[in-house]
C-alpha positions as CSV (number, residue, x, y, z in Angstrom):
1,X,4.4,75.9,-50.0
2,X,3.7,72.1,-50.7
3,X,4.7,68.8,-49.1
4,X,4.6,66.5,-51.7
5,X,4.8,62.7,-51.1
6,X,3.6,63.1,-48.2
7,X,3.3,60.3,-45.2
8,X,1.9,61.9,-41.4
9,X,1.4,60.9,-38.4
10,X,-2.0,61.5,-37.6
11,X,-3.8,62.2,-33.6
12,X,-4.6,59.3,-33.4
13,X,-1.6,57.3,-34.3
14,X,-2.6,56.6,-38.2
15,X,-0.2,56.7,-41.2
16,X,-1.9,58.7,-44.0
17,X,-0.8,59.5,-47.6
18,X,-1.5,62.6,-49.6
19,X,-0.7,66.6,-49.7
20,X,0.0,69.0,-47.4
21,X,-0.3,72.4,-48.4
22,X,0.5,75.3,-46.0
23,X,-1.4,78.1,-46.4
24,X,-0.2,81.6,-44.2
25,X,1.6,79.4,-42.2
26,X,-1.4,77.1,-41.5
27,X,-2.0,73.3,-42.3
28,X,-4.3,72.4,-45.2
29,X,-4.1,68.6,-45.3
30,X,-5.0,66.7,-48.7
31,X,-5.2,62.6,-47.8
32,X,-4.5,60.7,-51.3
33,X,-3.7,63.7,-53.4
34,X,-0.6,63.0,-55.6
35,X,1.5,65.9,-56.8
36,X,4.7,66.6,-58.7
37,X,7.1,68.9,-56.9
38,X,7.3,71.6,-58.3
39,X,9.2,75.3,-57.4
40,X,9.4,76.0,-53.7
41,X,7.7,72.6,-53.1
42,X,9.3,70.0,-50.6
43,X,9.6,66.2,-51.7
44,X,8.7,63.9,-48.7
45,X,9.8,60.7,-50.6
46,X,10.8,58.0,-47.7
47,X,10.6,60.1,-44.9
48,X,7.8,60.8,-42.0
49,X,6.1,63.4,-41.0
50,X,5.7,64.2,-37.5
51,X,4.3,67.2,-35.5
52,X,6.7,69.3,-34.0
53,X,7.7,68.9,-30.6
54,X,6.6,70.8,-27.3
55,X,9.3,70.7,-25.4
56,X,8.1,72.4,-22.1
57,X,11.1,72.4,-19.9
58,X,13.9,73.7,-21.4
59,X,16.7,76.7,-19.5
60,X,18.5,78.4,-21.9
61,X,20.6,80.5,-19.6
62,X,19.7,83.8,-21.0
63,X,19.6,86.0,-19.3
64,X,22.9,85.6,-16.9
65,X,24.7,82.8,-18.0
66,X,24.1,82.8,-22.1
67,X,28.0,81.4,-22.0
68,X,26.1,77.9,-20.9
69,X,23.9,78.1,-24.1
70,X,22.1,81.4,-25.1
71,X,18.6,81.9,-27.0
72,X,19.7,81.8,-30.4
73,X,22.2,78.5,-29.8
74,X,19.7,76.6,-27.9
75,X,17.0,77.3,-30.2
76,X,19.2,76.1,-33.1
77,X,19.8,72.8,-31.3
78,X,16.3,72.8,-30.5
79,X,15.4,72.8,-34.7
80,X,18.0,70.0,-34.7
81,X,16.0,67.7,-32.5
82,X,12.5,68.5,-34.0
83,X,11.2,71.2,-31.4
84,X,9.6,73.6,-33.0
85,X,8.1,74.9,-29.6
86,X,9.8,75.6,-26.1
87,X,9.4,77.3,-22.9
88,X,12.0,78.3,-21.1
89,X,12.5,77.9,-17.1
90,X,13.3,81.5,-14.8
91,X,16.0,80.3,-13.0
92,X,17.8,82.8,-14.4
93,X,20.2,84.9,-12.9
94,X,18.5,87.1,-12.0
95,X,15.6,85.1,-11.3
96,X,12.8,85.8,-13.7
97,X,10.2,86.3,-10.9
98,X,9.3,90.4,-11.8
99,X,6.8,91.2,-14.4
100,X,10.1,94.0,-15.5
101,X,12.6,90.9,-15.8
102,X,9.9,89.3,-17.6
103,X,9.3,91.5,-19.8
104,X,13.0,91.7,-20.3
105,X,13.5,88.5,-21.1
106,X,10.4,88.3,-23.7
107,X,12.4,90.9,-25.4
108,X,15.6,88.8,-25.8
109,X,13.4,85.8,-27.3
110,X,11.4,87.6,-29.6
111,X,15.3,89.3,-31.0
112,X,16.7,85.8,-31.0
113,X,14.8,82.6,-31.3
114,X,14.3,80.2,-33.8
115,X,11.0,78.5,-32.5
116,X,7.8,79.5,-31.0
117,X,8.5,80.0,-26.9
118,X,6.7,80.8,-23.9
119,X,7.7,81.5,-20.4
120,X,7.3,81.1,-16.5
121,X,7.8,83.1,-13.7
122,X,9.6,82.1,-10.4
123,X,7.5,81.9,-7.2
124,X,8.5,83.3,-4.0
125,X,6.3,84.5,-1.1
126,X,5.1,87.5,-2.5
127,X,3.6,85.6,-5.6
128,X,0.6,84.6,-3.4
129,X,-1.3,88.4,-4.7
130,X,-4.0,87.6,-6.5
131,X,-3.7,91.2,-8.3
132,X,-0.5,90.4,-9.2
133,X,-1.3,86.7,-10.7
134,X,-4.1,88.2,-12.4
135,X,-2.3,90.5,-14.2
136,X,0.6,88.3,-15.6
137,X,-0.9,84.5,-15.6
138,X,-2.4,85.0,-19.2
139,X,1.0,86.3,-21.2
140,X,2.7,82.9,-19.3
141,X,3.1,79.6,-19.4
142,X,2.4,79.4,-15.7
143,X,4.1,80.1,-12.0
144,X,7.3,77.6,-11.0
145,X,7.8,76.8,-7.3
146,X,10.6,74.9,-6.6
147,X,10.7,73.7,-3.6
148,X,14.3,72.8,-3.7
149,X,16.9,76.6,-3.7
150,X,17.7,76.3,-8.0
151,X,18.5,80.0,-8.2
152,X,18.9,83.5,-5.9
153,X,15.8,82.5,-4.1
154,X,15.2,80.1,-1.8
155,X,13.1,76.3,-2.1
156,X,9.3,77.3,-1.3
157,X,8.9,74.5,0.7
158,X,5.8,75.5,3.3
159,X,2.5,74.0,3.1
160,X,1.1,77.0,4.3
161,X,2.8,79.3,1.5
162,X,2.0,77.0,-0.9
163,X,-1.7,77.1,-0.2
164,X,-1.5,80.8,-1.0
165,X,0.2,80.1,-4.2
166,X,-2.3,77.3,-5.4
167,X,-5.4,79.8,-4.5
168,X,-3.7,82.7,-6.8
169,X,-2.9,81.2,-10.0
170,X,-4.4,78.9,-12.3
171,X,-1.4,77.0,-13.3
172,X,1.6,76.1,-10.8
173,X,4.2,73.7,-12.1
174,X,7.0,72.5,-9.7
175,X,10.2,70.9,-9.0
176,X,8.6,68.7,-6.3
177,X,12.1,68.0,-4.4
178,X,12.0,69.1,-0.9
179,X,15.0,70.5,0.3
180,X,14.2,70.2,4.1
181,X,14.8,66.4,3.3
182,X,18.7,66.8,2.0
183,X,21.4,65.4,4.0
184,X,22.8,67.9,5.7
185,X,26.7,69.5,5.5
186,X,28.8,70.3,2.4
187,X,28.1,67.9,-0.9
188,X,31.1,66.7,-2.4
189,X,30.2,64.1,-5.5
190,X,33.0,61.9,-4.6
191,X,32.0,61.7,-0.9
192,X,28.3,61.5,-1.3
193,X,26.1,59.6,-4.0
194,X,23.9,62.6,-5.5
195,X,20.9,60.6,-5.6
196,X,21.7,59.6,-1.7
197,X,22.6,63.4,-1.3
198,X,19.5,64.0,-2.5
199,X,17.1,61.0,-1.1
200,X,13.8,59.8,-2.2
201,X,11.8,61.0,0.6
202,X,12.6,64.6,-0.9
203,X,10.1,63.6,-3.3
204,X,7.9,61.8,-1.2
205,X,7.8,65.0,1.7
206,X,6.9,67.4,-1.7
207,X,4.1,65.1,-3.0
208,X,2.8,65.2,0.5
209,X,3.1,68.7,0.9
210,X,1.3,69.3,-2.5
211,X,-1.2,67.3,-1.5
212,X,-2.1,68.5,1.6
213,X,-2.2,72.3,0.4
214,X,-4.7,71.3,-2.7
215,X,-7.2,69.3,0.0
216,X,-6.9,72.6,2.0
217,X,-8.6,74.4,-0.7
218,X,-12.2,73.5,-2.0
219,X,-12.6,72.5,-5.5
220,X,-12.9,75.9,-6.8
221,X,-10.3,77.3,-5.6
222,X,-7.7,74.4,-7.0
223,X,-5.4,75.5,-9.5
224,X,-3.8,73.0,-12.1
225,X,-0.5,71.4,-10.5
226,X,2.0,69.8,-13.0
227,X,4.8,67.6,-11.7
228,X,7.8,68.4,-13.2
229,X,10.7,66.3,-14.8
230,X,9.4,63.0,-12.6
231,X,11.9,60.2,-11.5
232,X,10.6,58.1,-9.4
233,X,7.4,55.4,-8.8
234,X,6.4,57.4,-6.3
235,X,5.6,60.2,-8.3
236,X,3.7,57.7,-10.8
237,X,1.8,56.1,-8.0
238,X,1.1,59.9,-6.3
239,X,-0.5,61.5,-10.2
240,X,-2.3,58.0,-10.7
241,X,-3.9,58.3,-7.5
242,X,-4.5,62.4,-7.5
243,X,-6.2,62.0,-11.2
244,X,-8.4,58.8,-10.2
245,X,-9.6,61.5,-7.2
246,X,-10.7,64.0,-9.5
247,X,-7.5,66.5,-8.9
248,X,-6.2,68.7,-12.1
249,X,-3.1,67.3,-11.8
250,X,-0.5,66.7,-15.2
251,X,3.1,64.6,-15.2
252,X,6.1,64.9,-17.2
253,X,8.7,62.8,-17.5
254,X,12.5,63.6,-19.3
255,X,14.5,60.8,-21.5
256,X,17.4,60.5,-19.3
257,X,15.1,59.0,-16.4
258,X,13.6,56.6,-19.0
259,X,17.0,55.3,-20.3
260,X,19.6,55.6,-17.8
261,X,19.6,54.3,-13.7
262,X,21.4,56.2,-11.1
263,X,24.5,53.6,-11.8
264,X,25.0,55.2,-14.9
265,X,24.8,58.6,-13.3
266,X,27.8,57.5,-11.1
267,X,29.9,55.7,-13.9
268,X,29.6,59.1,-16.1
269,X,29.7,61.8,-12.8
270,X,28.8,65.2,-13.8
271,X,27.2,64.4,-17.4
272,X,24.7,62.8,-16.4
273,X,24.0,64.8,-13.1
274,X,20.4,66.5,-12.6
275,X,18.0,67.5,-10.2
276,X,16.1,65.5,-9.8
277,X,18.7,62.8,-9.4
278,X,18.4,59.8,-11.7
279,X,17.5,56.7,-9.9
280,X,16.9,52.9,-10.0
281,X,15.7,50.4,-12.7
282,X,12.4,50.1,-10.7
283,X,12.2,53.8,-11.4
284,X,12.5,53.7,-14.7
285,X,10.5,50.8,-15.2
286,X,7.8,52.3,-13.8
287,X,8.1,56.0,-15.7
288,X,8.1,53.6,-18.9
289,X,4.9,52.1,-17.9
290,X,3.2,55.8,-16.7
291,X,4.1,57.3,-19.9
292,X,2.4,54.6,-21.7
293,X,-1.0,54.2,-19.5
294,X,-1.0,58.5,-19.3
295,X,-0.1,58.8,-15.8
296,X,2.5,60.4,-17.3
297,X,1.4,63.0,-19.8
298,X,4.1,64.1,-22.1
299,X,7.8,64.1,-22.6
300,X,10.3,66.8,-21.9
301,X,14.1,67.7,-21.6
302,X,14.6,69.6,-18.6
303,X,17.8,71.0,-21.3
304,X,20.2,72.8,-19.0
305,X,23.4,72.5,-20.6
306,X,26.5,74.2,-18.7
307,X,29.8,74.4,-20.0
308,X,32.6,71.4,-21.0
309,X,34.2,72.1,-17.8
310,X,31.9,72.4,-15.2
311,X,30.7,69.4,-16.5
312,X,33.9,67.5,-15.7
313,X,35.1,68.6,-12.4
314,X,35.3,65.6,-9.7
315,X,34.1,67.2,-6.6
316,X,31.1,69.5,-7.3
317,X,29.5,69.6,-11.0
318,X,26.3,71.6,-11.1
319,X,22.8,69.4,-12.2
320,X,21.7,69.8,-15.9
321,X,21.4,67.0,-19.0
322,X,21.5,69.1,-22.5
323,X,19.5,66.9,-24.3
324,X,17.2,69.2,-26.9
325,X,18.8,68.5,-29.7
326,X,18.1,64.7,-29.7
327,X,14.4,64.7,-29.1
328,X,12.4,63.4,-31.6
329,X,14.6,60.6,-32.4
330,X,14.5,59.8,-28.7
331,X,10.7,59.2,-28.5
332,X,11.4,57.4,-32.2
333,X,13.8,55.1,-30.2
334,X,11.2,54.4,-27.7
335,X,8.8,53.5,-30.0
336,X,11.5,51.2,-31.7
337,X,12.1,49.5,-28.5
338,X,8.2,48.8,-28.5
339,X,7.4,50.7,-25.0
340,X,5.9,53.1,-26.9
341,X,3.3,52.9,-29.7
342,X,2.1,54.9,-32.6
343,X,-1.0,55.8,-30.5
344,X,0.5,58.0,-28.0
345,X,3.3,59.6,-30.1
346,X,1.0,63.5,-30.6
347,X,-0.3,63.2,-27.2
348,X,3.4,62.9,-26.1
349,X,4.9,64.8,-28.0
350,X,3.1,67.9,-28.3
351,X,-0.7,67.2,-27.1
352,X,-1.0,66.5,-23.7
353,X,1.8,69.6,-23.1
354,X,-0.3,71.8,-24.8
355,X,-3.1,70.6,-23.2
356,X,-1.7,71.1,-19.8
357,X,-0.9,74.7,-20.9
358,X,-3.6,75.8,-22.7
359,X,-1.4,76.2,-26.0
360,X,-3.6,76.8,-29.1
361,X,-2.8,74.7,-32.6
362,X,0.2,72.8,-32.0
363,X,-1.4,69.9,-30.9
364,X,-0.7,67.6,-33.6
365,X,-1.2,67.0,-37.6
366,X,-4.8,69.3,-37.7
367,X,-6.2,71.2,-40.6
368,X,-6.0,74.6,-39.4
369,X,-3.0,74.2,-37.0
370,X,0.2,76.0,-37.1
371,X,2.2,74.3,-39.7
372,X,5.3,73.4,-37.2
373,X,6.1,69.9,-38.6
374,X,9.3,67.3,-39.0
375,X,10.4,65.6,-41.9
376,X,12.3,62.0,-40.2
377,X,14.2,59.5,-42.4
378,X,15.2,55.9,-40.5
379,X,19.6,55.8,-41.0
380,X,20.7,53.9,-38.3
381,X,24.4,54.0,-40.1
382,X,24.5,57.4,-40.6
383,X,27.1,59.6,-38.1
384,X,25.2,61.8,-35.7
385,X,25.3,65.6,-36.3
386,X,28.1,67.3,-34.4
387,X,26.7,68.3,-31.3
388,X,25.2,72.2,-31.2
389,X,24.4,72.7,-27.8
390,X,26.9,74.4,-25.9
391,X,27.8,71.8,-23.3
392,X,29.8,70.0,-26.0
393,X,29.1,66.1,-25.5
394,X,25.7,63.5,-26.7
395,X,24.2,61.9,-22.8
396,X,22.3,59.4,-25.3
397,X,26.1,58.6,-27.7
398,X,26.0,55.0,-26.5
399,X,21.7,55.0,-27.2
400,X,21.6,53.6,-30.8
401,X,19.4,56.1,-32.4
402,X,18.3,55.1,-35.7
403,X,16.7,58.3,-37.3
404,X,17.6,61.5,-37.9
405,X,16.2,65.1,-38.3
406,X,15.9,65.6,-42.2
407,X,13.6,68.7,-41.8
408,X,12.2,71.0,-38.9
409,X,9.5,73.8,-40.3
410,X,8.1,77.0,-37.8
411,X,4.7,78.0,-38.8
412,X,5.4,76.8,-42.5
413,X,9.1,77.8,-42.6
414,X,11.6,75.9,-42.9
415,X,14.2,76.3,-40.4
416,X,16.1,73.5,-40.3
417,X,17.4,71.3,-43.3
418,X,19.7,68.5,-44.2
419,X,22.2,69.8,-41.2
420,X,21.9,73.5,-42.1
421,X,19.7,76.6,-40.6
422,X,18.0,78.7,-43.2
423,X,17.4,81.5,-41.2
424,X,13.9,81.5,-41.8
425,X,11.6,83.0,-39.0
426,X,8.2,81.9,-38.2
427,X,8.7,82.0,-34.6
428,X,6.3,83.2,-32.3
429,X,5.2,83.4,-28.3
430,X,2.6,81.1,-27.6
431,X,0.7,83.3,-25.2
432,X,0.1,87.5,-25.3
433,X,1.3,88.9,-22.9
């Protein structure tokens, strides 16, 4: 297949003209070759072209709770939004924290998604054997702690344990929230703020206890720590200060904490609830800035949709944004609002993820990478899609997003068209097992 009038995005933030030709499902790019479409072609006339999105922080649910959103849903609204790559959180219930519920839940993704995935497992004590890391780090994305109780398990929370961790596997991401640090006694929403429920020195007591377990072990020894879904300047100032010191140390950051403040958390109560809590313009200021300068390295959703009606009750909705499906125009509106430039679109995007992860050819708009690509078209007037994603309502409604999804092609498939899914599979996991 062809892409004919042709205008991508390059690495480094350039605009270029020409061909691209997909060849077994690979990019063969042609700057300045002209071509007429013909059968099977696709006509890029006025739209961009933009490398698919990594999306590294995404829970689908499944298995456990696939009523929430399901594989083969969330990968749908994923196409929607211009991810053409996701991996998917084991908070599962069960936990996916066994190399046999692991293997499990490969099964279900290969049966049922629409994009390229990969997976994590979930930490607990016993991860700490280096036998056992050795024998499943290279088929995953890497090992989650949370250090806040997120599924059957509890928060891993102990410098000590963490130590043990860090020495086994070569890539720990975590939800750096420590739970020791919560206010104490039942949380009721309309008693409690959750961002006071949940106070910034959680954050602050994880950063410290990271910190302290990585100086513990020499150099060697030091895995690759990536701090998930940050919220705060604190976590800015921490991976500023880590990476100036020489650690291995990667940030991601999630569009709700760059657009909304913890006062719009409490106008809109359970939609725009998540762990971590949203917090205060400073915040936010400060996550733009970090994103910008690379403190931050690239851009997830932390999609964790749950159902219409958990979302709405008073007392006690449960933390999760579903925001997948809204991606790419997302970043688009950032670089709109001129906070973000052409420059650090790829590395945002899809680069400096599959950098961290060690992800091979979907790092941007290269000869010889997988051909996962998006076709954008600028329509501020146009209506919004109706929403796919299983929790039923838009977070970014009142965000005036001016483009839209036109196209969304897996390894040179496309997937995703004008509104409608073609069933096409290109689909792959990004690490073998």
């Amino acid at each position: 297949m062809r892409i004919v009038n042709a205008r991508w995005l390059d690495p480094q933030g350039s605009w270029i003209d020409g061909l691209i030709d997909v060849v077994q499902g690979r990019l063969r790019l042609l700057p300045g070759a002209l071509a007429q479409a013909g059968p099977g072609d696709l006509d890029a006339a006025g739209q961009l072209i933009l490398p698919g999105f990594v999306d590294p922080h995404v829970h689908l649910r499944e298995p456990g709770q696939a009523y929430k959103e399901g594989i083969a849903n969330g990968t749908r609204a994923a196409l929607a939004g211009g991810v053409t790559t996701l991996l998917d959180m084991p908070n599962n219930a069960p936990p996916s924290s066994t190399a046999r519920r692991l293997d499990a839940k490969r099964e279900r993704f290969r049966r049922k998604s629409a994009t390229h995935w990969g997976l994590f497992m979930q930490a607990t004590p016993r991860h700490s054997d280096p036998a056992l890391a050795a024998r499943i780090a290279p088929g995953i994305c890497g090992l989650k702690v949370y250090m806040a109780k997120s599924s059957a398990h509890p928060g891993v929370n102990d410098p000590g344990q963490l130590e043990a961790l860090f020495r086994a596997w070569p890539v720990v991401a975590i939800h750096a929230e420590d739970d020791t640090c919560f206010c104490e006694g039942p949380y009721d929403m309309r008693r409690i703020a959750h961002h006071v429920h949940r106070p910034r020195g959680s954050i602050r007591g994880a950063l410290s206890k990271i910190e302290y377990a990585l100086r513990a072990l020499p150099p060697v020894e030091r895995p690759r720590v990536v701090i998930l879904h940050a919220a705060t300047i604190d976590e800015v100032a921490w991976l500023t200060r880590m990476k100036a010191d020489g650690f291995d140390v990667y940030g991601e950051t999630c569009p709700h904490y760059l657009l909304f403040t913890h006062e719009d958390q409490l106008a809109r109560g359970g939609w725009l609830k998540c762990n971590p809590p949203i917090r205060s313009a400073m915040d936010r200021a400060a996550l733009q800035e970090g994103l910008v300068s690379g403190a931050i390295d690239f851009l997830a959703t932390d999609h964790a949709p749950h159902a219409p009606a958990e979302n709405a009750l008073p007392d006690t909705p449960p933390s999760g944004i579903a925001g997948i499906e809204w991606l790419w125009p997302l970043l688009l509106h950032a670089r709109d609002a001129g906070w973000v430039g052409d420059a650090q679109l790829t590395r945002i995007a899809c680069a400096g993820a599959t950098r961290c992860y060690r992800i091979a050819d979907r790092d941007g708009i290269r000869d010889g990478n997988s051909a996962d690509l998006v076709l954008v078209q600028r329509a501020p007037d146009e209506p919004k899609a109706p929403v796919i994603t299983r929790a039923g309502l838009d977070p970014f409604a009142d965000v005036p997003l001016a483009w839209r999804v036109r196209a969304t092609l897996v390894s040179g498939a496309v997937a995703y068209l004008n509104g409608h899914f073609t069933g096409a599979r290109g689909a792959q996991e990004v690490f073998t097992p």
